[in-house]
DSSP file (Angstrom, degrees, kcal/mol; ACC not computed):
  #  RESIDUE AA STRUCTURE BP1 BP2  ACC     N-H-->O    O-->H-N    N-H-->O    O-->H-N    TCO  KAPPA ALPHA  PHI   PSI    X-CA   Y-CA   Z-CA
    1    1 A X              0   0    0      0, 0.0   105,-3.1     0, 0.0     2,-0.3   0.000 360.0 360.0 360.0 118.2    0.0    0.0    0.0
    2    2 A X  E     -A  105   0A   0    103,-0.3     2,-0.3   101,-0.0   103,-0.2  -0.833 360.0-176.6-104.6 171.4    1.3    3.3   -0.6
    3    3 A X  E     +A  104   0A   0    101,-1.2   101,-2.8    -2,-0.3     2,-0.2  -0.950  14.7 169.2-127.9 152.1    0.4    6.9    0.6
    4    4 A X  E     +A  103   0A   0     -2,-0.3     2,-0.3    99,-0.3    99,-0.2  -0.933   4.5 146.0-151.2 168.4    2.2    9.9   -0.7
    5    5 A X        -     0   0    0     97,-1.4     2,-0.3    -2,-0.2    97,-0.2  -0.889  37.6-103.8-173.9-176.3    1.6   13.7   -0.5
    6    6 A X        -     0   0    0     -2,-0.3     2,-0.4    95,-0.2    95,-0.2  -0.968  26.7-158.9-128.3 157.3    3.3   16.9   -0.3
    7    7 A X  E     -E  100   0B   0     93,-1.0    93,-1.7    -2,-0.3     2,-0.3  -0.948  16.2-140.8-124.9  92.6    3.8   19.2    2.6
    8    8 A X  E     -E   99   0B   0     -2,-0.4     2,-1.1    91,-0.2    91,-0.2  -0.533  16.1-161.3 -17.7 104.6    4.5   22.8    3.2
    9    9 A X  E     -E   98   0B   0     89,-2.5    89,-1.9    -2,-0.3     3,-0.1  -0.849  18.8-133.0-106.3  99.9    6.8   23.1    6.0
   10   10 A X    >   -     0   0    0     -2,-1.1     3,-1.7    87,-0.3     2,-0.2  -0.047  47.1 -77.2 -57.5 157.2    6.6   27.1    7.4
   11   11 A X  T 3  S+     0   0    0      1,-0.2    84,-0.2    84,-0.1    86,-0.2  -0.499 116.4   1.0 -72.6 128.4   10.0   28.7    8.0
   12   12 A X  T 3  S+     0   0    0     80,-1.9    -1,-0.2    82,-1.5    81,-0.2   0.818 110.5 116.1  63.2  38.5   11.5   27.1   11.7
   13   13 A X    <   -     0   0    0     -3,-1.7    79,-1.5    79,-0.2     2,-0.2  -0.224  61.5-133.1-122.4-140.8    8.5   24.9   12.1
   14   14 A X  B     -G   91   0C   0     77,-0.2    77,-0.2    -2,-0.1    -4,-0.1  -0.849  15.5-127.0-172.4 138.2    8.0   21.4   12.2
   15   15 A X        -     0   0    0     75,-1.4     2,-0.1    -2,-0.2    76,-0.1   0.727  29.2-134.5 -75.7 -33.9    5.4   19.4   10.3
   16   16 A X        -     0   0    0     74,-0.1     2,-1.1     1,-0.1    74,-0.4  -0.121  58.1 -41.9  93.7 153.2    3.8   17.5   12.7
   17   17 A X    >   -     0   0    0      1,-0.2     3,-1.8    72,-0.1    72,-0.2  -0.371  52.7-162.3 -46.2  91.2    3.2   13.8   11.7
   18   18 A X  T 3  S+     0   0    0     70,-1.5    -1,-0.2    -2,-1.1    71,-0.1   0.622  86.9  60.3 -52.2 -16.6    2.1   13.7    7.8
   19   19 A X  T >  S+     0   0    0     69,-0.3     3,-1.5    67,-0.1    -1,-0.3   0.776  73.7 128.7-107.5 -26.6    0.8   10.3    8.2
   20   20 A X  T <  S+     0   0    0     -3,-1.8     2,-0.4     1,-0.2     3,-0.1   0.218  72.3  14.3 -30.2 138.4   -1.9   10.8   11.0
   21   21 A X  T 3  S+     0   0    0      1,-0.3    -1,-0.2     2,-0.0    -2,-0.1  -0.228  96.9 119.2  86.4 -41.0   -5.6    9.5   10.5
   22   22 A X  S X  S-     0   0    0     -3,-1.5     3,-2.2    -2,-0.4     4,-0.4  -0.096  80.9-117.6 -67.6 142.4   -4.6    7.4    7.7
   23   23 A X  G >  S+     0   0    0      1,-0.2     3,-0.9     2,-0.1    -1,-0.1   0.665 109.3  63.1 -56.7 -21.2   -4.9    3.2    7.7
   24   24 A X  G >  S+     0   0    0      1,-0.2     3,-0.7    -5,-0.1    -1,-0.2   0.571  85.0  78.6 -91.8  -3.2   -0.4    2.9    7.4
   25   25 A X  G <  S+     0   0    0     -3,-2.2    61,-6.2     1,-0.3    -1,-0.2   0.907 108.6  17.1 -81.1 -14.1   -0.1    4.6   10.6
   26   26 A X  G <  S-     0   0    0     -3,-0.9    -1,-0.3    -4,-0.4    59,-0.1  -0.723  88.1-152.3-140.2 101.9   -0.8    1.6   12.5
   27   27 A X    <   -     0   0    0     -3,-0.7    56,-2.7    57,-0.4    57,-0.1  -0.266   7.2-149.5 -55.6 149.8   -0.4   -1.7   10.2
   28   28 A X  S    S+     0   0    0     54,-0.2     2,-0.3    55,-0.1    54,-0.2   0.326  77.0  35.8-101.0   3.0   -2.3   -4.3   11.1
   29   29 A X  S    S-     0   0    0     51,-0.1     2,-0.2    52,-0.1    51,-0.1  -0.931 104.0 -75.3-153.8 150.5   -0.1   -6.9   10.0
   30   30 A X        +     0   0    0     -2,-0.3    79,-3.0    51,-0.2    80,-0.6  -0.610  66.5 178.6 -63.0 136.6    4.0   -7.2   10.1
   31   31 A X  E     -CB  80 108A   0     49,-1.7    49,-6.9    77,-0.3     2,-0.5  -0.841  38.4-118.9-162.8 142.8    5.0   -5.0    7.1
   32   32 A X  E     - B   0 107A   0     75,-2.1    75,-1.4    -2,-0.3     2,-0.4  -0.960  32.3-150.2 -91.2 123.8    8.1   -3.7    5.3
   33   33 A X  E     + B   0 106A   0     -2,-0.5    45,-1.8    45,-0.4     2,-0.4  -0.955  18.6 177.2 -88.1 115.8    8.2    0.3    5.7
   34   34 A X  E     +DB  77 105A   0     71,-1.3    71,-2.0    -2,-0.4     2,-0.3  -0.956   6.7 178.1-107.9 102.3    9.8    1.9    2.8
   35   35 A X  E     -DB  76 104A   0     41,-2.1    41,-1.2    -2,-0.4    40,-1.0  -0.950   6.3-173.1-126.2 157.0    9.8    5.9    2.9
   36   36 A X  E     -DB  74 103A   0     67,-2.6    67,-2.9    -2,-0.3    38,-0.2  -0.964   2.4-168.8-148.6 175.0   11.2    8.5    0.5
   37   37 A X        +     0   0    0     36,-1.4     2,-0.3    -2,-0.3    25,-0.2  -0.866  13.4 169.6-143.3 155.0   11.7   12.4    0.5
   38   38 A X        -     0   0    0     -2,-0.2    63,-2.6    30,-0.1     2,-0.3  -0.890  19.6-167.0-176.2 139.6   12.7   15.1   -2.0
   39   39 A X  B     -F  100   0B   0     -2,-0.3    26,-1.0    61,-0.2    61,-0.2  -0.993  31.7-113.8-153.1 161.7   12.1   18.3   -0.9
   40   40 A X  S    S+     0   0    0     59,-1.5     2,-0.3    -2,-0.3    23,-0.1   0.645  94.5   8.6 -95.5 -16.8   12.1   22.1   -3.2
   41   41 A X  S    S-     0   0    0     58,-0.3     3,-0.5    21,-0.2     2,-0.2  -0.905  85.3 -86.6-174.1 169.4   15.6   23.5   -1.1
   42   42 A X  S    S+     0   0    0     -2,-0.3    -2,-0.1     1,-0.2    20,-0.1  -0.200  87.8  71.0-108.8 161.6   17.8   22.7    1.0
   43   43 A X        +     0   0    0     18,-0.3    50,-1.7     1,-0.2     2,-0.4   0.457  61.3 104.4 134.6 -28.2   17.3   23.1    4.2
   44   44 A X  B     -H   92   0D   0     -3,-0.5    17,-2.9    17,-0.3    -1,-0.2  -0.835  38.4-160.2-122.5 152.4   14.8   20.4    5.9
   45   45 A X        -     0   0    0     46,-1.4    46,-0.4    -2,-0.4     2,-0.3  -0.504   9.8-153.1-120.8 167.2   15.3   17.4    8.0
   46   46 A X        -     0   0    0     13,-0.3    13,-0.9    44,-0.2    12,-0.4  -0.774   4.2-158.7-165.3 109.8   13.0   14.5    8.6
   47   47 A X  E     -I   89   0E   0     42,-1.9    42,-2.2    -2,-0.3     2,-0.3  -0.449   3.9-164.6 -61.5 160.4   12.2   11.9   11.3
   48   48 A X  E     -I   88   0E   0      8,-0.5     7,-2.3    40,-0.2     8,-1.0  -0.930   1.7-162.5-160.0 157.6   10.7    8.8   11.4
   49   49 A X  E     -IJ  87  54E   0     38,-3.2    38,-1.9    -2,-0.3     2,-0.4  -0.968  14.1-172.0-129.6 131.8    9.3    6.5   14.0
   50   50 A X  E >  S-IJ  86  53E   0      3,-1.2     3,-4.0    -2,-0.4    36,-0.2  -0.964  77.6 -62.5-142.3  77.4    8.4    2.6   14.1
   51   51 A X  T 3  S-     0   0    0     34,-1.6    33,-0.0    -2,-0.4    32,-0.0  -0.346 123.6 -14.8  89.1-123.8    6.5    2.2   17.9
   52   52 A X  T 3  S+     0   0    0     -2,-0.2     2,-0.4    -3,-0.1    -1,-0.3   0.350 120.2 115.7-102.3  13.5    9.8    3.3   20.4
   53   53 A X  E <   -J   50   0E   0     -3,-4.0    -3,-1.2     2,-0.0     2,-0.7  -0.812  58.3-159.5 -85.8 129.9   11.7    2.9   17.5
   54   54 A X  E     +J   49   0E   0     -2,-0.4    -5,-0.3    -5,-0.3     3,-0.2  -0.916  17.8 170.4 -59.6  91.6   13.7    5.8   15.9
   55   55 A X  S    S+     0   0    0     -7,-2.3    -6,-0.1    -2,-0.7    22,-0.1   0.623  75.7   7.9 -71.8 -28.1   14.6    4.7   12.1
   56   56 A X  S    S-     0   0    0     -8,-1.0     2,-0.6    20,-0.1    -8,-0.5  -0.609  70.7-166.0-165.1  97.9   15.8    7.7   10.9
   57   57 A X        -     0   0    0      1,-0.3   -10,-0.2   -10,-0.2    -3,-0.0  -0.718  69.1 -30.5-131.0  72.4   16.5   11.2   13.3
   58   58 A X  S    S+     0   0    0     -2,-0.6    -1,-0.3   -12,-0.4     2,-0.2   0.917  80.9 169.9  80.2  53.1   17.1   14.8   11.5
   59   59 A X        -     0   0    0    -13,-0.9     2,-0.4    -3,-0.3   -13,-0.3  -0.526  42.6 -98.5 -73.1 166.9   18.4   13.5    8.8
   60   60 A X        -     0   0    0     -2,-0.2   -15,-0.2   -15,-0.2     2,-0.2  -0.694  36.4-142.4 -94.4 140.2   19.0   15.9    5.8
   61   61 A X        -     0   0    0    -17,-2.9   -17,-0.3    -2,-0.4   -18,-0.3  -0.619  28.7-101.8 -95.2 137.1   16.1   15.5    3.1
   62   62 A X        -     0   0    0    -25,-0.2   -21,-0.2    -2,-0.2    -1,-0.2  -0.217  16.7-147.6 -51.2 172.9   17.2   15.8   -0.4
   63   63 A X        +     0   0    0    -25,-0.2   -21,-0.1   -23,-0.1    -1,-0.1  -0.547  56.8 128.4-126.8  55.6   16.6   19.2   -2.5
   64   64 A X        -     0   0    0      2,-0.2   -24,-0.1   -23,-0.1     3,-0.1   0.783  60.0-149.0 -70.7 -43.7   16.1   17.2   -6.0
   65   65 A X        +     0   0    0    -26,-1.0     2,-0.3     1,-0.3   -25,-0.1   0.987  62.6  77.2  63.2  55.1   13.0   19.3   -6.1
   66   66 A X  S    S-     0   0    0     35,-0.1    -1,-0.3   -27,-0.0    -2,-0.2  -0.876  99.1 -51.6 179.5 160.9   10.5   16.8   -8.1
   67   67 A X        -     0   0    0     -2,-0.3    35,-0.1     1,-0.1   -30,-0.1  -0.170  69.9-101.6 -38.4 124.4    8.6   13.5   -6.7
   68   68 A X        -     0   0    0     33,-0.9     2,-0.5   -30,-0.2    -1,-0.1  -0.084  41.1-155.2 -52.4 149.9   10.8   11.4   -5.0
   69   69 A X     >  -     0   0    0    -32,-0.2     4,-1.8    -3,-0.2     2,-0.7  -0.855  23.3 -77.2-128.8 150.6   12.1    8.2   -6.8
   70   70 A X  T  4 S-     0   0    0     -2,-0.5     2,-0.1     1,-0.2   -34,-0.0  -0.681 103.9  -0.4 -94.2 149.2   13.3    5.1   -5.9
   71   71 A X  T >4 S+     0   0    0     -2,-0.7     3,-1.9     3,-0.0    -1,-0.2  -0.983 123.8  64.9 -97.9 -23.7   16.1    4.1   -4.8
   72   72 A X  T 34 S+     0   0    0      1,-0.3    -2,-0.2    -2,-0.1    -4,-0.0   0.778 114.4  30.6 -15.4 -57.4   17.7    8.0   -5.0
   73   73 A X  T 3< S+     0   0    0     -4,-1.8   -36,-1.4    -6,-0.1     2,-0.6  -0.243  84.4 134.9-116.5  50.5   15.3    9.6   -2.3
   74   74 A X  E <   +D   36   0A   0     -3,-1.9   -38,-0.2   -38,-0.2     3,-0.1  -0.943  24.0 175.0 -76.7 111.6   14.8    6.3    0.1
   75   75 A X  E     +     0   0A   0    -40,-1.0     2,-0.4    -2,-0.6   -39,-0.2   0.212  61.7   2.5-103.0   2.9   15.2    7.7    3.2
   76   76 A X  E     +D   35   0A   0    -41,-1.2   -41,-2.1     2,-0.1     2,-0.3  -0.889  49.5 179.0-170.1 158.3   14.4    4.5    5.6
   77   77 A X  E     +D   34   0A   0     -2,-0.4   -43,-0.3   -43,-0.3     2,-0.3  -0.805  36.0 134.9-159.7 118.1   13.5    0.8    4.4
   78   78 A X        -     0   0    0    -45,-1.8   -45,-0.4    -2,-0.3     2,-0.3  -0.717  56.0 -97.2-157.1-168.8   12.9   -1.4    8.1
   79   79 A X        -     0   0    0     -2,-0.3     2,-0.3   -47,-0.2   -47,-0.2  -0.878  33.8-154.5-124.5 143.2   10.2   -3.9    9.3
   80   80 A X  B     -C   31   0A   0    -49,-6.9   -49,-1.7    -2,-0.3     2,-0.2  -0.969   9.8-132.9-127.8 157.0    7.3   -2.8   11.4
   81   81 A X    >   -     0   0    0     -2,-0.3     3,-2.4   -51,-0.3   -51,-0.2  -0.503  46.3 -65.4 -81.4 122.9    5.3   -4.8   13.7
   82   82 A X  T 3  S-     0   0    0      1,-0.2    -1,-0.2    -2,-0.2   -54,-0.2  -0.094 118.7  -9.4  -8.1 125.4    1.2   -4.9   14.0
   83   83 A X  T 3  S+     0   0    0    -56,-2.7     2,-0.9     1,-0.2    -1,-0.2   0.417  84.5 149.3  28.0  39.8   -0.1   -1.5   15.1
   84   84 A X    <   -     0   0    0     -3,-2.4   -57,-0.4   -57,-0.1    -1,-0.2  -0.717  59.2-119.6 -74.8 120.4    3.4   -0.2   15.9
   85   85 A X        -     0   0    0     -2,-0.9   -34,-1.6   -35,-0.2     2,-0.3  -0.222  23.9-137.1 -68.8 152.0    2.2    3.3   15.1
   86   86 A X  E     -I   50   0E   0    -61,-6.2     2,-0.4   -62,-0.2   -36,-0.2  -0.774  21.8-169.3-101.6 132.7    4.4    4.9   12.1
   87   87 A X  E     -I   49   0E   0    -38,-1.9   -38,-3.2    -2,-0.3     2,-0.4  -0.993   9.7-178.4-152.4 141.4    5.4    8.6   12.4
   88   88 A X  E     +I   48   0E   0     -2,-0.4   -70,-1.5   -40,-0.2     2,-0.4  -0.946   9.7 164.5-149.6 121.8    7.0   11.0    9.9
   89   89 A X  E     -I   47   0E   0    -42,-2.2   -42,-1.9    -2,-0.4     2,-0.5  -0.983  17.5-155.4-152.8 144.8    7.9   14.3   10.4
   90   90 A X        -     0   0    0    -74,-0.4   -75,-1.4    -2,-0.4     2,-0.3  -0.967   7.4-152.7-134.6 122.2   10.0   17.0    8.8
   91   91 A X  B     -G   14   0C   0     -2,-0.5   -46,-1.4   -46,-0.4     2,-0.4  -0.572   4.9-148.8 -49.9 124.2   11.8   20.1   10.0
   92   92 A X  B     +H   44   0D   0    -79,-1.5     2,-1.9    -2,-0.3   -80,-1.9  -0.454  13.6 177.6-124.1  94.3   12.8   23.2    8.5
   93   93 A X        +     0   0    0    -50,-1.7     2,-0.2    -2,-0.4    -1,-0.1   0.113  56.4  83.3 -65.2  20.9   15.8   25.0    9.5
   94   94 A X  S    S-     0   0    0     -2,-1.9   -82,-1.5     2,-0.3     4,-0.1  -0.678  79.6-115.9-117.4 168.7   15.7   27.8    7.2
   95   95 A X  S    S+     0   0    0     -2,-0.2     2,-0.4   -84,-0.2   -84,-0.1  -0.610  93.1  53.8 -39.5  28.2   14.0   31.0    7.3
   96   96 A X  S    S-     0   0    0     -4,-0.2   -84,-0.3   -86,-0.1    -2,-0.3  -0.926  97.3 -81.4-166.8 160.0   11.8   30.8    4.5
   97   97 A X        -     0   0    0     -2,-0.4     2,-0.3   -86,-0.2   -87,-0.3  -0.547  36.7-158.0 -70.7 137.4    9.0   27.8    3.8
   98   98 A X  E     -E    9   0B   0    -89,-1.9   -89,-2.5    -2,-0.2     2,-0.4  -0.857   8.0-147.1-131.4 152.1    9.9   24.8    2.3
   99   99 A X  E     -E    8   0B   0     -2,-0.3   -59,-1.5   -91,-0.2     2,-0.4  -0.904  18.7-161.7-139.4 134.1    7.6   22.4    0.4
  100  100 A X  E     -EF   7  39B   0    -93,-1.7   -93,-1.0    -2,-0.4     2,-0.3  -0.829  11.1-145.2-116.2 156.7    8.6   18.6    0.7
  101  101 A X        +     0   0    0    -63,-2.6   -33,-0.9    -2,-0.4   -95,-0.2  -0.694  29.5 178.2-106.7  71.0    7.5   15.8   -1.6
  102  102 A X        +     0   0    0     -2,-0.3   -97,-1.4   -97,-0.2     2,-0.3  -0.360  16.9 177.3-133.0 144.7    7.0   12.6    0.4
  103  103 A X  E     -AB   4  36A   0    -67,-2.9   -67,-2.6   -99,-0.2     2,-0.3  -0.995   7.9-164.5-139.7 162.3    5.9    8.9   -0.3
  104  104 A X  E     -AB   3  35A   0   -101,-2.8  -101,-1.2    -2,-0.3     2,-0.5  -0.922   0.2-169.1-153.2 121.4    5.6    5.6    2.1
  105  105 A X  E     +AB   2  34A   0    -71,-2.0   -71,-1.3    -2,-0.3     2,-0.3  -0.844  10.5 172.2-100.2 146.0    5.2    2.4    0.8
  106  106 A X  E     - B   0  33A   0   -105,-3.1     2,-0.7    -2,-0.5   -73,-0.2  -0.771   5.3-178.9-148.0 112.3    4.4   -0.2    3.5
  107  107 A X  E     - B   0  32A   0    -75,-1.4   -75,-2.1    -2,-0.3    -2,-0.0  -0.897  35.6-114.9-125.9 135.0    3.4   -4.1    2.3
  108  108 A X  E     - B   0  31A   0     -2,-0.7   -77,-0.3   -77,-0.2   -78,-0.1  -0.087  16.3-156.8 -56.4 148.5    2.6   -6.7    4.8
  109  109 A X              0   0    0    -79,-3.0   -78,-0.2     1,-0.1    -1,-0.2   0.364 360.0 360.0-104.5  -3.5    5.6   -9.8    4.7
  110  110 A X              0   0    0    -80,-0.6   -79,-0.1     0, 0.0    -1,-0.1   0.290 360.0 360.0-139.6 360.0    2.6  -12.2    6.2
């Protein structure tokens, strides 16, 4: 299953989880999590969170500027666990807003 989106990230703010409300945030089944990122400038950073896990922690997002693609902008590939909730969230360390391009594939292994 994927979901994908884009985001506006306000200058020094922080996105908040992009994935909330949506059926991936808490698989119901053991699942490979795949995410990727591409983002218009340079500048933004991006967690992501598997239950109490950390996967991936202010790392720097590309600035390809266009839909991410795979394998270029795969930013985290893991396993998650039944209704470990899934959490993705991007920083922007600039002054000015920054617009990120994001996708997450996640198919059950069972």
């Amino acid at each position: 299953m994927r979901k994908q989106g884009t985001t506006l990230v306000a200058a020094n703010a922080s996105s908040g989880n992009v994935l909330v409300g949506d059926i991936i945030e808490f698989p119901e089944r053991p699942s490979r999590l795949r995410v990727y990122a591409a983002a218009t400038a340079v500048g933004l950073v991006g967690d992501v969170k598997a239950g109490s896990r950390t996967l991936m922690s202010e790392s720097a997002i590309s600035q390809a500027n266009r839909f991410p693609i795979d394998p270029d902008d795969r930013v985290v590939q893991d396993g998650v666990l039944p209704q470990q909730r899934v959490q993705l969230t991007f920083r922007n360390t600039t002054g000015a807003g920054i617009t990120v391009y994001w996708a997450v594939d996640l198919d059950p292994v069972m």
